[in-house]
Residue, then its C-alpha position, 0 to 999 in steps of 0.5 A: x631044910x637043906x638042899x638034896x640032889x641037883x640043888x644044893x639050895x632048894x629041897x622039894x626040886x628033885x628025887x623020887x618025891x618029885x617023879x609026879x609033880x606037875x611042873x610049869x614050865x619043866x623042871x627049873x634049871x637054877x645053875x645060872x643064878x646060883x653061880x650069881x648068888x656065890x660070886x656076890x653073896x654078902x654071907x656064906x653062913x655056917x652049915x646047919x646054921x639057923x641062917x642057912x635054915x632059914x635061906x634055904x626055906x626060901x629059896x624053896x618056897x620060892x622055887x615051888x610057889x613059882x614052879x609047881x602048878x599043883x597045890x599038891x606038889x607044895x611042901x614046904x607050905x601048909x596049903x590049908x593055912x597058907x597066906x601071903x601078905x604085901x606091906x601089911x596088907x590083907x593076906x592072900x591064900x594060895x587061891x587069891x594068889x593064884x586068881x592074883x595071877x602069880x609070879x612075880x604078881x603078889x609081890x608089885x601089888x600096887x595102889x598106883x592109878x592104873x596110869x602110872x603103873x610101869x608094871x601092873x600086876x592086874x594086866x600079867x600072869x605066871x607066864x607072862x610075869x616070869x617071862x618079863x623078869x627073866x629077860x630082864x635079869x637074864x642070870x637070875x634074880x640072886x637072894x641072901x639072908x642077912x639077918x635072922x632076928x627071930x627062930x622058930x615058930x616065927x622067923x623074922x630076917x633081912x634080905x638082899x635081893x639084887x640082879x643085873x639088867x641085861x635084858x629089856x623090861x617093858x619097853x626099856x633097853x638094859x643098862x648092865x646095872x647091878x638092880x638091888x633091893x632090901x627088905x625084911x621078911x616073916x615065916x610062921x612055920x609048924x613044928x615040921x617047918x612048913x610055912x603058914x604065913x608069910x608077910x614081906x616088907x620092901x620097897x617095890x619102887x626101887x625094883x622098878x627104877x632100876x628096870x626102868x633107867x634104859x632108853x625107850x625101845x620096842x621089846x617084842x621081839x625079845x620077849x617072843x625069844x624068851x617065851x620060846x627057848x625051852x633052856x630060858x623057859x625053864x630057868x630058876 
């Protein structure tokens, strides 16, 4: 699974086999977080490792279930077997993550009353989602393998997902600090790596606080700037 033209990363992003994908917002640009993930990474994983296999698969996953609007265009998922699962709770297809409204959605599902939820996933969509976490972490959301347990078919790994709050979320005014989670993760895969079920475990809490530290501020008018520039729009 390594990366081809234009994203050492991520496969599925450029070349001829994308000439007709239907994209989101455009093609995603992902120079910005990128450049975060090689100045801070905690691994720098061998060529052709099972380690840099397995991070680079999802960074793909990731890229396409966030920027790919049609099912079709998804590769490194087996569409017709597909679940998503928070937690340990009941696994979605892609339908229910879609009804679920994407982005960033499936991952803050919560049992919250709806009174205590900073960020509720019931009230946003893809557009609206992706636009709140990129202006918060405006150079990206960076993501590392830091252990991977199992192989193949089902590959179990440890992860570090960190930013900086440099941008306001949901009326809180950044601090500049480093907002970092862990968790761990499942990918059952195919003979030809295409992930069928994914299961995520981590604390969406500790996202949250960490977005939500800054003072009290009226946020419209950065988050209109970020749901109109065409370089942020487009932003991995």
């Amino acid at each position: 699974m390594s990366g081809v033209e234009g994203d050492k990363y991520r496969s599925y992003l450029h070349g001829e086999g994308e000439l007709n994908t239907t994209w989101r917002w455009g093609i995603p640009n992902y120079d910005v977080v990128n450049k975060l993930f090689e100045d801070e990474r905690t691994k720098v994983w061998p060529p052709g490792s099972l380690e840099e296999m397995v991070q680079n698969l999802m960074k793909t996953w990731e890229m396409e279930l966030f920027h790919k609007a049609s099912l079709d265009d998804f590769k490194s998922m087996d569409v017709n077997k597909f679940t998503f699962s928070l937690n340990g709770r009941k696994g979605l297809n892609l339908m229910e993550i879609k009804k679920l409204g994407g982005g960033y959605n499936p991952n803050l599902q919560t049992s919250l009353p709806e009174q205590f939820r900073i960020y509720d996933p019931e009230k946003e969509n893809a557009e609206s989602s992706h636009r709140a976490f990129l202006t918060a972490f405006p150079r990206g959301f960076a993501i590392e393998v830091l252990k991977v347990y199992a192989g193949p078919p089902e590959i179990v790994y440890k992860f570090r997902h960190w930013g900086y709050s440099e941008g306001p979320f949901k009326g809180h005014a950044p601090t500049g600090e480093l907002v970092e989670i862990y968790g761990m993760a499942v990918f059952e895969v195919d003979e030809d790596m295409r992930i069928g079920r994914v299961e995520f475990f981590f604390d969406r809490g500790e996202l949250l606080a960490g977005l939500l530290k800054g003072a009290a501020i009226d946020e419209t008018s950065a988050q209109e700037a970020a749901s109109t520039c065409p370089i942020l729009r487009k932003t991995g």
